[in-house]
C-alpha atoms as a printed R data frame, in Angstrom:
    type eleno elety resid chain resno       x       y      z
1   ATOM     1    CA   UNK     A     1  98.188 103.156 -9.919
2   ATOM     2    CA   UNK     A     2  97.944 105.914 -7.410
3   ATOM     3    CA   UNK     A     3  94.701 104.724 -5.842
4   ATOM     4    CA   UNK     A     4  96.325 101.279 -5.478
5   ATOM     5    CA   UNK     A     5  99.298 103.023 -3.504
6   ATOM     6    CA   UNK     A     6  96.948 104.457 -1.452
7   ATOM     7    CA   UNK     A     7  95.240 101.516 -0.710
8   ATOM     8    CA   UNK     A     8  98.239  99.671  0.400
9   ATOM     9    CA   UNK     A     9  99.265 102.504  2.332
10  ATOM    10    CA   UNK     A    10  96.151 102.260  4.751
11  ATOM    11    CA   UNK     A    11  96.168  98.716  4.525
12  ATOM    12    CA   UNK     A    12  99.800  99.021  5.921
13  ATOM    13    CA   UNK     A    13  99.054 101.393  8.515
14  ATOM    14    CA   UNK     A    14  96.070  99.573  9.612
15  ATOM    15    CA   UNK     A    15  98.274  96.637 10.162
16  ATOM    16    CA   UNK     A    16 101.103  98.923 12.249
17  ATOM    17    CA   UNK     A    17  98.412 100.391 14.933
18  ATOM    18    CA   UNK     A    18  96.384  96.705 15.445
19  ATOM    19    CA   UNK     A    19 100.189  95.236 15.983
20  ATOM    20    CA   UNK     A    20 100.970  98.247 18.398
21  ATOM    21    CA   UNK     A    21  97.812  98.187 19.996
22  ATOM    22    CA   UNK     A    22  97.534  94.174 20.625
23  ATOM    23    CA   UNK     A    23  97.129  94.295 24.129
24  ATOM    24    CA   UNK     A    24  94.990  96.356 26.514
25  ATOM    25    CA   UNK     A    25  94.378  96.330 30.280
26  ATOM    26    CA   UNK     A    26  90.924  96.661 32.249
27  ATOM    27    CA   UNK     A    27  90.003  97.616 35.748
28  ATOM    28    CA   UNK     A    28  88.461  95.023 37.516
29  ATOM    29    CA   UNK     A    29  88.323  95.684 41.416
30  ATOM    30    CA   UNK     A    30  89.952  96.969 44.398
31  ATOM    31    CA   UNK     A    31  90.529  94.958 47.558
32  ATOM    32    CA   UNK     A    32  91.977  96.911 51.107
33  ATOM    33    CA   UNK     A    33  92.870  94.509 53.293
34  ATOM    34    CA   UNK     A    34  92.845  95.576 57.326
35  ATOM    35    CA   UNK     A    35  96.078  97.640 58.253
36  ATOM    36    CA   UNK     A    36  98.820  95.991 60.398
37  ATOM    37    CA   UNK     A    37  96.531  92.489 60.425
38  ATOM    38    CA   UNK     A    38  98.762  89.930 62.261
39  ATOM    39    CA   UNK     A    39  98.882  86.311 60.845
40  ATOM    40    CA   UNK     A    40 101.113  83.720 63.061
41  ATOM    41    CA   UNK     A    41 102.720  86.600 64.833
42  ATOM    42    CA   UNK     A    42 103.637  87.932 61.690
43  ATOM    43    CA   UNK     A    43 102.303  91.978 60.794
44  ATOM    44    CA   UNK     A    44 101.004  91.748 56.870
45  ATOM    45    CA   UNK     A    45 102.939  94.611 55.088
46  ATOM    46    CA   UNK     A    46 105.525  95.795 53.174
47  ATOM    47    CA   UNK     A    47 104.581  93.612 50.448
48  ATOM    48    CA   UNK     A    48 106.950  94.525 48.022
49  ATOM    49    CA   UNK     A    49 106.657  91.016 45.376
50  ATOM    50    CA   UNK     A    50 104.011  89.029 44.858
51  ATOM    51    CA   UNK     A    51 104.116  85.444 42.488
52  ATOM    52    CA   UNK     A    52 101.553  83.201 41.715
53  ATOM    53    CA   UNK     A    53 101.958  79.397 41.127
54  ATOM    54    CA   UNK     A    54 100.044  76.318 41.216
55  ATOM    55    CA   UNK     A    55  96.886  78.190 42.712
56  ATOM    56    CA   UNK     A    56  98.777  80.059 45.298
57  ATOM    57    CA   UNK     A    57 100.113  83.619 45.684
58  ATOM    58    CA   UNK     A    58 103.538  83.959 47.544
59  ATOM    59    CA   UNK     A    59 104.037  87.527 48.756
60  ATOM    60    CA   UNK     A    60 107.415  88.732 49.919
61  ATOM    61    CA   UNK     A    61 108.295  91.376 52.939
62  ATOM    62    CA   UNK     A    62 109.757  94.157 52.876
63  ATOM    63    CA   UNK     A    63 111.695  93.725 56.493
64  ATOM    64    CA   UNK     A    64 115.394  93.550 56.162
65  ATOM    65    CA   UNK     A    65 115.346  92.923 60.231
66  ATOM    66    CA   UNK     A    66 113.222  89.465 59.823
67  ATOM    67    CA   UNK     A    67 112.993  88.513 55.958
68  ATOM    68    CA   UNK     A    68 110.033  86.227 55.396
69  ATOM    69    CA   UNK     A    69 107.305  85.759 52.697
70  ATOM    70    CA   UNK     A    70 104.017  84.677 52.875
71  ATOM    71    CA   UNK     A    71 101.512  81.926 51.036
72  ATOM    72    CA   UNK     A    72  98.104  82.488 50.331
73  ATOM    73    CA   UNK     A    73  94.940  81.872 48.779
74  ATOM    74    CA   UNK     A    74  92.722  84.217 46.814
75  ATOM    75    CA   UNK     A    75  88.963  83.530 45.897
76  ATOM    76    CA   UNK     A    76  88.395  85.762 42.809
77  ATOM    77    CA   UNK     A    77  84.694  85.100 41.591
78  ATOM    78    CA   UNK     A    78  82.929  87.386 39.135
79  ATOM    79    CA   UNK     A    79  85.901  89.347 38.276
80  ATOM    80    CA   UNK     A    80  85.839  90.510 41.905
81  ATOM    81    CA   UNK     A    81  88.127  89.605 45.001
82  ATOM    82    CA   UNK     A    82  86.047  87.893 47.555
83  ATOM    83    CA   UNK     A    83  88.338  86.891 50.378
84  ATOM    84    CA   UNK     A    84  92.317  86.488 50.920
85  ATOM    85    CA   UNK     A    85  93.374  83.915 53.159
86  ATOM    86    CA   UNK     A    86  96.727  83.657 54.365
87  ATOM    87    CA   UNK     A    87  98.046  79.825 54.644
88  ATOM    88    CA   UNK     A    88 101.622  80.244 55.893
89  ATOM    89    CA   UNK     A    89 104.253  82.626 56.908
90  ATOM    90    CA   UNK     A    90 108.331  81.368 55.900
91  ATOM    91    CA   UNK     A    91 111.080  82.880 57.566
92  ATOM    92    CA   UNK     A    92 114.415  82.811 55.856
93  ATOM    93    CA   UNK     A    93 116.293  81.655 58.787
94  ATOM    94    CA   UNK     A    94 119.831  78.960 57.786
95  ATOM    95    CA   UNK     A    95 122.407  78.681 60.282
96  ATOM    96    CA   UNK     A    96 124.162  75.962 57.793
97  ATOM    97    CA   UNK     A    97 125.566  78.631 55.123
98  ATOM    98    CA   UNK     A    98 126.697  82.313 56.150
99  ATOM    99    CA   UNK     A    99 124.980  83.985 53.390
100 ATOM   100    CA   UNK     A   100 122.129  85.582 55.191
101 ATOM   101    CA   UNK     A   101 124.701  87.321 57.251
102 ATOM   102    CA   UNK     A   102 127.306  88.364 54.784
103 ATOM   103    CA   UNK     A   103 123.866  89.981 52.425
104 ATOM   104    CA   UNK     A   104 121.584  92.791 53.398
105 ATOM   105    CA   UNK     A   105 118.246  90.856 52.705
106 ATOM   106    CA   UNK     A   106 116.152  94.068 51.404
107 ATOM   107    CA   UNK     A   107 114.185  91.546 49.453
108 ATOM   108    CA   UNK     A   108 111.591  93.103 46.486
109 ATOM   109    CA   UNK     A   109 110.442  90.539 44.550
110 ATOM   110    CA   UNK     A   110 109.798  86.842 44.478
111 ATOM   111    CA   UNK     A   111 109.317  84.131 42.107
112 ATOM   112    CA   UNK     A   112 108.094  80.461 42.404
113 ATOM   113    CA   UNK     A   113 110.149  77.885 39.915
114 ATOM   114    CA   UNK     A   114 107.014  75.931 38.477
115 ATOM   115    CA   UNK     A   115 108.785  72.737 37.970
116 ATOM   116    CA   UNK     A   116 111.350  72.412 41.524
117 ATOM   117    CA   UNK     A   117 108.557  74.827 43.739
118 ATOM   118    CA   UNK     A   118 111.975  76.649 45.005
119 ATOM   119    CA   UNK     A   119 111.722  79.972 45.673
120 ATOM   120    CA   UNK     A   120 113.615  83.006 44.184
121 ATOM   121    CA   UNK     A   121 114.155  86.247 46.287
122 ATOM   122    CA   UNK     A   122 116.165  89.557 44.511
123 ATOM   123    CA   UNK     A   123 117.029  91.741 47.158
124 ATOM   124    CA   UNK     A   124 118.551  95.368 47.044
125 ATOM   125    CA   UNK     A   125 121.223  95.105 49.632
126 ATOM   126    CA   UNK     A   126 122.411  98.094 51.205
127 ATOM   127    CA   UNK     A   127 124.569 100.449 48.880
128 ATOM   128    CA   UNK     A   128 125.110 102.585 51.860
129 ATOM   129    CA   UNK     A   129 126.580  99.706 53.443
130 ATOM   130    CA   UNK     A   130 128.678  98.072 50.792
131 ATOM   131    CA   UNK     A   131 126.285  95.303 50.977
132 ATOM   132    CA   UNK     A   132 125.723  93.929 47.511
133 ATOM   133    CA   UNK     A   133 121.996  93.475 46.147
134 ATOM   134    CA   UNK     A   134 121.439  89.260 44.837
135 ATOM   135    CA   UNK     A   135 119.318  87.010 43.487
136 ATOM   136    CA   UNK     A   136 119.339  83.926 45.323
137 ATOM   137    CA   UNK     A   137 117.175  80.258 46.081
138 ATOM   138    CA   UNK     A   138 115.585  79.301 49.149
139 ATOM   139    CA   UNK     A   139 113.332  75.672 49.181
140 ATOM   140    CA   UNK     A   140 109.687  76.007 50.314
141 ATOM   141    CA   UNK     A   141 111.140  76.603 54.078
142 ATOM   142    CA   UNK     A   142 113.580  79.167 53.128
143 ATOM   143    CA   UNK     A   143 116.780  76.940 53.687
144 ATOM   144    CA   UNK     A   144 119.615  78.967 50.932
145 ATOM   145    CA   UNK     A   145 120.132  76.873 47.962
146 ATOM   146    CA   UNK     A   146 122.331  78.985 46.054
147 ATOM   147    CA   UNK     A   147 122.753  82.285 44.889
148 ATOM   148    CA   UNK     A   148 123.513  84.030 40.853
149 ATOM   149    CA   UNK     A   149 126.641  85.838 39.680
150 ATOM   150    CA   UNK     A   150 125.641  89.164 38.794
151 ATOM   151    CA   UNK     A   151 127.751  91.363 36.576
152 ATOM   152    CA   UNK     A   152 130.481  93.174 38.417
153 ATOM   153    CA   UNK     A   153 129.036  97.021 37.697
154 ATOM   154    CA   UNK     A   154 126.011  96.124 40.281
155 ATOM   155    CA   UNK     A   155 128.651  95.216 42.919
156 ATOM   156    CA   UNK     A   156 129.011  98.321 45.237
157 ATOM   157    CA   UNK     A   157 132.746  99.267 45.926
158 ATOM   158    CA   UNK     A   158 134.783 102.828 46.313
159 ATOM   159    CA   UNK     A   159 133.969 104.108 43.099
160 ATOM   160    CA   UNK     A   160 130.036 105.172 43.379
161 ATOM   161    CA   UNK     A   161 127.986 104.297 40.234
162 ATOM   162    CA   UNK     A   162 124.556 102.482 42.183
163 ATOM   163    CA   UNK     A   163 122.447 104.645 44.164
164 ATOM   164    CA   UNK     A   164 120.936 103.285 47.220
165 ATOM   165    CA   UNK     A   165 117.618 101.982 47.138
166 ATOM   166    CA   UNK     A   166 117.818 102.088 43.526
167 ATOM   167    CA   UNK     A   167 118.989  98.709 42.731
168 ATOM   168    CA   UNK     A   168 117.440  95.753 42.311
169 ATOM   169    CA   UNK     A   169 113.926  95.972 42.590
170 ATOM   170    CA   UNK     A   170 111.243  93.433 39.918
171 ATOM   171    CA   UNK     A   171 111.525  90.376 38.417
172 ATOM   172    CA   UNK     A   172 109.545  88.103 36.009
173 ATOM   173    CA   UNK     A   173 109.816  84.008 35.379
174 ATOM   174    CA   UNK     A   174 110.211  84.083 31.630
175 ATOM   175    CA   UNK     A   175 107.991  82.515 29.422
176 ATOM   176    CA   UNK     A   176 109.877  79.347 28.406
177 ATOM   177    CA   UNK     A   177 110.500  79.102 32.006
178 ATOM   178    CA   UNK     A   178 114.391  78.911 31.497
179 ATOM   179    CA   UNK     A   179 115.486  81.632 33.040
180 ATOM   180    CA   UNK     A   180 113.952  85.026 34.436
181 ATOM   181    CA   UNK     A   181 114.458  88.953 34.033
182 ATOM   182    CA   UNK     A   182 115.417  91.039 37.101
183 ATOM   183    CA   UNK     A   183 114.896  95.208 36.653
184 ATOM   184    CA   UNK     A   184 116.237  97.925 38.243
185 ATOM   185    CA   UNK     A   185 114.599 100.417 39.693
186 ATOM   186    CA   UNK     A   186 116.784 103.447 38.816
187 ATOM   187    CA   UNK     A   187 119.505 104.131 36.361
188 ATOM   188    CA   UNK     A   188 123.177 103.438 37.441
189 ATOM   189    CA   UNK     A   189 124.882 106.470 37.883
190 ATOM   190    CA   UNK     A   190 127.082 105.625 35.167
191 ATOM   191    CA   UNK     A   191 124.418 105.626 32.883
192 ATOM   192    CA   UNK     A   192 122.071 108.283 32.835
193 ATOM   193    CA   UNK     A   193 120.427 110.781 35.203
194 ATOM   194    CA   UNK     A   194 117.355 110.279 37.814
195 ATOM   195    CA   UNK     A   195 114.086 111.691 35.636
196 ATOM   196    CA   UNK     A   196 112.871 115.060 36.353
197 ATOM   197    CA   UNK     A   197 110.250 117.241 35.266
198 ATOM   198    CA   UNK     A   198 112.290 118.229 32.427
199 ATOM   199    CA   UNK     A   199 113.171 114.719 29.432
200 ATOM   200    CA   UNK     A   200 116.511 113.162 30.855
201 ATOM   201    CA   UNK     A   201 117.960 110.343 29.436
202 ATOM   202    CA   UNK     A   202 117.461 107.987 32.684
203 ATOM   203    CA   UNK     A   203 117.674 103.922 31.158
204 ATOM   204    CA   UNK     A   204 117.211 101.282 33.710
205 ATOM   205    CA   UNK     A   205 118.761  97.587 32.920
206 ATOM   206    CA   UNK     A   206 116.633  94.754 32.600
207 ATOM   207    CA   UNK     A   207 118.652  91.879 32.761
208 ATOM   208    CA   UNK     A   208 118.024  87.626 31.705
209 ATOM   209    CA   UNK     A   209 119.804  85.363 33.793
210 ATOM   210    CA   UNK     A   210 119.643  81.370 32.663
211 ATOM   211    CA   UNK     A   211 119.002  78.983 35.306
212 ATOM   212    CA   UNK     A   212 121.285  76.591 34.251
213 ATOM   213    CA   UNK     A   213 124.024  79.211 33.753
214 ATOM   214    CA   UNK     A   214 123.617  80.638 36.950
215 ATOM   215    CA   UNK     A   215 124.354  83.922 35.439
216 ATOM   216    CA   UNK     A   216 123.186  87.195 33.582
217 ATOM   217    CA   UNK     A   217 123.339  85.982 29.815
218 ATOM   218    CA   UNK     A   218 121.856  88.768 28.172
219 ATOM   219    CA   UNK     A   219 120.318  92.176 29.316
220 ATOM   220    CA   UNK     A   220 118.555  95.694 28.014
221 ATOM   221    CA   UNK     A   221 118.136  99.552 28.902
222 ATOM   222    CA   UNK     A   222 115.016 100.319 29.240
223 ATOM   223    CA   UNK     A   223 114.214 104.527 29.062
224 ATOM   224    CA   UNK     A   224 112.020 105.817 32.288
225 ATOM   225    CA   UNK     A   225 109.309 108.451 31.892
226 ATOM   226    CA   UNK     A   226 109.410 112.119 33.532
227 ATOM   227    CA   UNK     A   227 108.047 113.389 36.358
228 ATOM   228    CA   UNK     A   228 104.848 114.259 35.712
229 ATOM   229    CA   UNK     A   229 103.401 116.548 38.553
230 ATOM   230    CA   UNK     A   230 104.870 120.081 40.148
231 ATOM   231    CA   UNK     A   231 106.849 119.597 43.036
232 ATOM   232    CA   UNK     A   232 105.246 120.142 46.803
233 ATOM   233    CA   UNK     A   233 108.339 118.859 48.589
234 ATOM   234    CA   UNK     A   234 111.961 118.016 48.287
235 ATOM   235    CA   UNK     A   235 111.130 114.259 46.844
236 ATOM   236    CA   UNK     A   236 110.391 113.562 43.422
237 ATOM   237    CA   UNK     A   237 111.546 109.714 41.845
238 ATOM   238    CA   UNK     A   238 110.056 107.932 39.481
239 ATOM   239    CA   UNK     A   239 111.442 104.239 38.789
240 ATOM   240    CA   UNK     A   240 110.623 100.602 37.520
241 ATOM   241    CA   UNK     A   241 108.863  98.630 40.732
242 ATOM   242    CA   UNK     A   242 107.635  95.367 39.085
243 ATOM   243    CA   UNK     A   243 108.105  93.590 35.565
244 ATOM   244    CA   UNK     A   244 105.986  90.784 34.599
245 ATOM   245    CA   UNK     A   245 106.778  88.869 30.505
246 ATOM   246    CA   UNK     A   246 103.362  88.263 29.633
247 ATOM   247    CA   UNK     A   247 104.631  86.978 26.107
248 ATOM   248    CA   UNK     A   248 108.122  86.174 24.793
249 ATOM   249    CA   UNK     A   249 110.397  89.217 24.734
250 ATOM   250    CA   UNK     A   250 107.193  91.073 25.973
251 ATOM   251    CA   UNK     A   251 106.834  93.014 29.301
252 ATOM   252    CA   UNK     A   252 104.536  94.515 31.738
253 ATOM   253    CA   UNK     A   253 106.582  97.043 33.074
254 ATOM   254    CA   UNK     A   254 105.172  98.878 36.774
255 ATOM   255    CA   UNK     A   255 106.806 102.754 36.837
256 ATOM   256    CA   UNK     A   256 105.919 104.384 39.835
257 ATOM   257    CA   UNK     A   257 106.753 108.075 40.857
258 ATOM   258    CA   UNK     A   258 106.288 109.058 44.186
259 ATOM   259    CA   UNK     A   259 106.793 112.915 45.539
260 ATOM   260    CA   UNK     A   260 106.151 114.167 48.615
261 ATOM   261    CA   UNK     A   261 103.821 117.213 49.636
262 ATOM   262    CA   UNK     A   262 101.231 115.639 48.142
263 ATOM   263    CA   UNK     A   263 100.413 113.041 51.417
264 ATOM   264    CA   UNK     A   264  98.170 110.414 50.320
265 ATOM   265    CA   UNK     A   265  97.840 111.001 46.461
266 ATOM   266    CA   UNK     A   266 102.091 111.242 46.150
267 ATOM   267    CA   UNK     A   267 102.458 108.422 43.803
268 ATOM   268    CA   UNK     A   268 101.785 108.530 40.219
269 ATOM   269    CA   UNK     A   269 101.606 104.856 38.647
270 ATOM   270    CA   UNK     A   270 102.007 104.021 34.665
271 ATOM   271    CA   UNK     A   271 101.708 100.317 33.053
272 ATOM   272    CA   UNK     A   272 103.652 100.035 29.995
273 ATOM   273    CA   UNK     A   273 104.094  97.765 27.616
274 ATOM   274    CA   UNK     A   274 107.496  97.187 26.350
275 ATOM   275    CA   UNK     A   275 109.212  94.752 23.696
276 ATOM   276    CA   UNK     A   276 113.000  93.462 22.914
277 ATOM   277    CA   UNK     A   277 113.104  93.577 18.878
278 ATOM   278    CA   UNK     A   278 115.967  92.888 17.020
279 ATOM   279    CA   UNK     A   279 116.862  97.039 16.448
280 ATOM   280    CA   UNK     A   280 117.117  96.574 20.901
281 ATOM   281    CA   UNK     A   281 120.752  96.686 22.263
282 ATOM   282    CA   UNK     A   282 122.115  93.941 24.271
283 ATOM   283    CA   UNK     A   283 123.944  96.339 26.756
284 ATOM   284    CA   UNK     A   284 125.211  93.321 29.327
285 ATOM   285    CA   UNK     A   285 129.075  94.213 28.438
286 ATOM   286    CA   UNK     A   286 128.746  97.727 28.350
287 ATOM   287    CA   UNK     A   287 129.742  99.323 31.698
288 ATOM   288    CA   UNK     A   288 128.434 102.851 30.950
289 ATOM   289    CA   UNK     A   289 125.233 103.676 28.760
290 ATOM   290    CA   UNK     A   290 126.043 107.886 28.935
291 ATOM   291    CA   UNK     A   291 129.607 106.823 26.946
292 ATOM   292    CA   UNK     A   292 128.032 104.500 24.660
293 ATOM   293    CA   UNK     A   293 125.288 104.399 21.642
294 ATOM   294    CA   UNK     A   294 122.432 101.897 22.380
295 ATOM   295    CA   UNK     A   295 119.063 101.263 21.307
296 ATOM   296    CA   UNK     A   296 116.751 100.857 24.538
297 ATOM   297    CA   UNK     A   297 113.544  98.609 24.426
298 ATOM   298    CA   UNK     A   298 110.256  99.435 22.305
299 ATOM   299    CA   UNK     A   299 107.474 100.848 25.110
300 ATOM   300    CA   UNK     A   300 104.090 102.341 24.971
301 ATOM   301    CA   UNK     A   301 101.788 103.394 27.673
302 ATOM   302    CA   UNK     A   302  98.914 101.217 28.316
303 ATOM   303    CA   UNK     A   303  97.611 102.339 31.655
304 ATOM   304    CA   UNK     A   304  97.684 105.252 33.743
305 ATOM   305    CA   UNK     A   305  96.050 104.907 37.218
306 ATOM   306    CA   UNK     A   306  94.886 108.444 36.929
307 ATOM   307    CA   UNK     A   307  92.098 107.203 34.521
308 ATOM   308    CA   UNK     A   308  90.572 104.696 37.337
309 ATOM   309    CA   UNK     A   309  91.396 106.453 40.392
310 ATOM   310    CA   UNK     A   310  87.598 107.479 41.184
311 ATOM   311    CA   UNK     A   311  87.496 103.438 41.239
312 ATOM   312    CA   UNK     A   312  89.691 103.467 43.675
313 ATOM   313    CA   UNK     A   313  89.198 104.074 47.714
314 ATOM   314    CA   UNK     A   314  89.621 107.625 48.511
315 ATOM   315    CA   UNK     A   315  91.059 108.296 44.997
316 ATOM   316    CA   UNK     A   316  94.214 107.218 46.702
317 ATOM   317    CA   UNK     A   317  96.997 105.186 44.349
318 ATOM   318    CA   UNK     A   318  99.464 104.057 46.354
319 ATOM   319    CA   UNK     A   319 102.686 102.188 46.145
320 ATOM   320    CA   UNK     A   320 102.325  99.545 43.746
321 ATOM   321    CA   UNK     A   321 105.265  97.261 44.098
322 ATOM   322    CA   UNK     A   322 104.131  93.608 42.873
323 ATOM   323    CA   UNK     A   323 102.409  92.626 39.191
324 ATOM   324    CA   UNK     A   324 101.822  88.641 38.423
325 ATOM   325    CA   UNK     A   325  99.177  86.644 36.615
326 ATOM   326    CA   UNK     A   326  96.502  85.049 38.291
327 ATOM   327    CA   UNK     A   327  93.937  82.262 37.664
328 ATOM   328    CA   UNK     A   328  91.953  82.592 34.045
329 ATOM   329    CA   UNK     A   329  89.006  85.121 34.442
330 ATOM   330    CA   UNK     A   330  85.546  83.617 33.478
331 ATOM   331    CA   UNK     A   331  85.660  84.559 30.200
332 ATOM   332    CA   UNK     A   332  88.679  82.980 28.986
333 ATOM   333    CA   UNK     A   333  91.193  86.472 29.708
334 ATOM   334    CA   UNK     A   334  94.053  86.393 32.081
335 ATOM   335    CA   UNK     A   335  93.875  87.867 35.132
336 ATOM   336    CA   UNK     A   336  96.214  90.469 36.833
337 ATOM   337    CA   UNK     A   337  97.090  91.290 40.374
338 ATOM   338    CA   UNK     A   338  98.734  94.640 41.404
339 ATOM   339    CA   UNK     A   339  99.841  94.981 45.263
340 ATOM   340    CA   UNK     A   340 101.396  97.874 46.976
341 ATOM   341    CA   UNK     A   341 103.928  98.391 49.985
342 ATOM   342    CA   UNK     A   342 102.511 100.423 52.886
343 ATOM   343    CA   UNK     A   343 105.748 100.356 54.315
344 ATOM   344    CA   UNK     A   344 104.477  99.295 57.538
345 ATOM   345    CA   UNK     A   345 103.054 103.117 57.558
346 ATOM   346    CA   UNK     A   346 105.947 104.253 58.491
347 ATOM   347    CA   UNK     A   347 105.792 107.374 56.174
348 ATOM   348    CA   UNK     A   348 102.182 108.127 56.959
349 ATOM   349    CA   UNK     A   349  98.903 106.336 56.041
350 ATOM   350    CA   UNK     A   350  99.187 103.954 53.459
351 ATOM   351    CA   UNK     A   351  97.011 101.609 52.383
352 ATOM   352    CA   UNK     A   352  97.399  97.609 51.653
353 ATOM   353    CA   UNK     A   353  95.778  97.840 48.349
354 ATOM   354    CA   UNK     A   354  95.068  94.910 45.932
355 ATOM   355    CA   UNK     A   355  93.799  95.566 42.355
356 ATOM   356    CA   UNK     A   356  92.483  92.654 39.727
357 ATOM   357    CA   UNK     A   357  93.286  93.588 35.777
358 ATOM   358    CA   UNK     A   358  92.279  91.648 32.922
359 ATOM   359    CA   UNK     A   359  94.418  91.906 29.843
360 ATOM   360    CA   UNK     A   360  92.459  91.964 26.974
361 ATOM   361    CA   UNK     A   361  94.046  90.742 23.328
């Protein structure tokens, strides 16, 4: 009887780590593209969202001054990227509705609807400002469609609970390609603190919004690692930049900590993988997580760039901003592609880095 018990005890813990451990990520390659290459009088940079649709990647700019995103085509042969060619450059330019005047477009992220081919922007806003972040629709020329309700707590007013550029920042088509998930990038104020070298409690919201709806339906707090490295200088983040549901209820989830002192190697960058289950709080009607008992989202770590930075030019890991699938790999896995934000290197030299994963099952 008490060998039997053991033997169901292995064969049960066996089972736990090959469920935990049912996805992996590989490095494939590294592609720099030129810095400040123009295309159609348009400077390539601040990529801050990249999508991937019907053999095309759509790439979104970081330029609140002239919002635009870009299509284009990448040959990836032999698990390595051969070439990118840019096809077009979109400006989001309407002069029949005023909501590109009445919104700070600080766009960071984009997704393509597979079955309209309508294009979805989340933008930021301006905290500072007043100026509320959105989701909103543009067609394939950037002509406004319409725009989502968002929950009122994410509207900035007199009573400060977002921080600035901490708001809106990834999003993810989901699976069953009825709605999509929209991160944050840091907690709400209201919520928890900003992470530190020391454990905080710091839970970013990840929130569903149905397309038919219009509207956040459903939404989770998702717990942000530490700091990791001593501080150099007086900046030291860490947030969410990019979500991608690679299976129902299942996320790829980008953090990215950046302090500075460190010039080039500043950022530290972490691929999780992290899972709604039914223990996971829906936390859409509660207005403050620090007054309120919630279980956040399952996550493990499943990549940490400091194990393939000698892969990498100079060592250097910069700011990765954008996650999506791409085409199938040659043998039969799904391919990944990671982009950063150089900012227009306005902080120093950055690179325009783009790196192919495989996930591996």
């Amino acid at each position: 009887m008490k060998n039997k018990f053991i033997l169901i005890l292995l064969s049960f813990l066996v089972y736990s780590c090959t469920k935990r451990q049912d996805v992996s990520l590989n490095f494939l390659d590294e592609y720099i593209l030129k810095d400040s290459l123009s295309f159609n009088n348009s400077i390539i940079g601040g990529l801050s969202g990249v999508d991937y649709s019907k053999g095309y990647y759509y790439f979104v700019i970081d330029d609140a001054k002239t919002p635009r995103f870009l299509k284009a085509k990448i040959n990836i042969q032999k698990n390595k990227i051969q070439s990118i060619d840019f096809k077009k450059v979109v400006y989001l330019k309407d002069s029949t509705t005023p909501f590109y005047k009445d919104y700070v477009l600080d766009l960071e992220s984009i997704f393509i609807d597979e079955e309209t081919q309508q294009v979805n922007f989340v933008s930021e806003g301006s905290i500072k400002r007043l100026k509320s972040p959105s989701v909103f629709t543009t067609d394939s020329l950037g002509n406004f469609i319409h725009n989502y309700k968002i929950p009122d707590y994410f509207v900035p007013n007199s009573i400060v609970k977002l921080k600035h550029n901490g708001v809106f920042e990834g999003s993810s088509k989901s699976i069953d390609h009825k709605g999509f998930w929209v991160a944050m990038e840091s907690p709400l104020l209201v919520d928890g603190d900003e992470p530190t070298l020391k454990k905080t409690s710091s839970p970013v919201r990840i929130t569903y919004f149905d397309k038919e709806k219009k509207q956040a339906t459903k939404q989770y707090a998702y717990q942000l690692e530490s700091i990791s490295k001593p501080p150099k200088g007086n900046i030291n983040l860490n947030g969410v930049t990019s979500i991608l549901e690679f299976k129902k209820n299942n996320f790829l989830i980008v953090e990215r900590a950046y302090q500075s002192g460190y010039g080039v190697y500043g950022n530290t960058l972490r691929i999780f993988h992290a899972s709604i289950d039914d223990k996971s709080t829906n936390v859409l009607e509660i207005e403050s997580l620090k007054k309120t008992k919630y279980t956040p989202i399952n996550k493990r770590l499943l990549l940490d760039f400091n194990d393939i930075k000698s892969q990498l030019t100079e060592s250097i890991i910069d700011n990765i901003e954008g996650i999506t699938f791409g085409p199938k790999l040659e043998n039969g896995n799904q391919s990944l592609l990671l982009i950063t934000d150089d900012n227009f290197q306005a902080y120093g030299r950055q690179i325009n880095q783009f790196i192919l994963l495989e996930i591996q099952n």
